[in-house]
N, C-alpha and C positions, 0 to 999 in steps of 0.2 A: 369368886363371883365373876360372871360374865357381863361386859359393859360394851355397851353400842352409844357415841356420842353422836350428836347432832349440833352443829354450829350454824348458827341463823345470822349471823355478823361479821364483817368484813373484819380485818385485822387491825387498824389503827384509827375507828371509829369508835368501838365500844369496849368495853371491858368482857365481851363474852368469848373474844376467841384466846385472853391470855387464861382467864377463868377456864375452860376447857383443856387448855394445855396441861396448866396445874393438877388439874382436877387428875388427869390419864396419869401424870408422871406419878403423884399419889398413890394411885390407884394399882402401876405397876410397879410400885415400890414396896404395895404392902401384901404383892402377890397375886394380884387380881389381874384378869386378863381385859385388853381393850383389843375388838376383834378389829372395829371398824369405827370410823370417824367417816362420817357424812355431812359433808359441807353444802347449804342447802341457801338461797337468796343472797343476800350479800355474801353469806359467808364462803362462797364460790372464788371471792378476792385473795381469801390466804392461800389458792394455788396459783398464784400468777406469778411466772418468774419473772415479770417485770417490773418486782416490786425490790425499793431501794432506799430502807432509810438510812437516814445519817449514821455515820461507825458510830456514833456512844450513844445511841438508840437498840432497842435489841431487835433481831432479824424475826422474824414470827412466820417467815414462810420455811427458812433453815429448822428454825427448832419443830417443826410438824416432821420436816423429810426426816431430823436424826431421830425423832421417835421411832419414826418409819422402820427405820433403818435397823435400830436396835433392839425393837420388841416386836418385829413385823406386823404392824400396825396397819392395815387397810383402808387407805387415804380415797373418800371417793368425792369426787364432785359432780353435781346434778348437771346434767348435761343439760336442760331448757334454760336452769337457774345460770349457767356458765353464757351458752349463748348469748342470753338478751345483754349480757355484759362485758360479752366481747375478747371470756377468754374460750380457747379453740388448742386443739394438740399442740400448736405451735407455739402457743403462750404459756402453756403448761409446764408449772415447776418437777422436776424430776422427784420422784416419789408420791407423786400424785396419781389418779388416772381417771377417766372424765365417763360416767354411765345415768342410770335413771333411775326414776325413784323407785322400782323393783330393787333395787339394793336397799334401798332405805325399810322398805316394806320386810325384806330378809331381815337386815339387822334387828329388826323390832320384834323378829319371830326368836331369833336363834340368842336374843343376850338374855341374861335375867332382868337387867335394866336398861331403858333406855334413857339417855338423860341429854337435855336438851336446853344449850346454851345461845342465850338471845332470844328477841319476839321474833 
């Protein structure tokens, strides 16, 4: 099965962007492809590379990139949603990359499910 996620929540506000992570590693654990992860209002925060929690904290903008990395994962974030918050290419964590909601509107066409973490 083919899966398009959507993260509506920053990284260390709500429980939807570690639920989303979970949810992918799962999912490409049990052979199921995750095309695209679409970061959409808050959840626009889990690509900022300005983000720094404490070392016995887990990193949540790291564990998106090694998904990335290892299941070529396509990281997107909303370019309006990014704006009004201030992050910009230059803020932008490696494995990210910053477009609009015609991606989101793809994803929605080309997964079999779209699944949607956070309000």
């Amino acid at each position: 099965m083919r899966f398009g996620i959507v993260v509506n929540e920053g990284p260390y506000q709500h429980q939807a962007s570690d639920s989303a992570y979970l949810f992918c590693k799962a999912a490409l654990g049990r052979g199921h492809e995750v095309s695209r992860v679409f970061f959409y209002h808050d959840g626009v925060n889990n690509a900022s590379k300005l983000t720094e929690p404490p070392q016995d904290d887990r990193h949540i903008v790291n564990r998106w990139k090694k998904l990335a990395d290892e299941h070529g994962v396509d990281l997107v974030v909303c370019v309006a949603a990014a704006l009004r918050r201030g992050i910009k290419d230059e803020n932008l964590a490696d494995g990210f990359r910053i477009s609009g909601l015609g991606q989101l509107v793809e994803t929605g066409i080309q997964a079999d499910r779209l699944v949607v973490f956070g309000d």
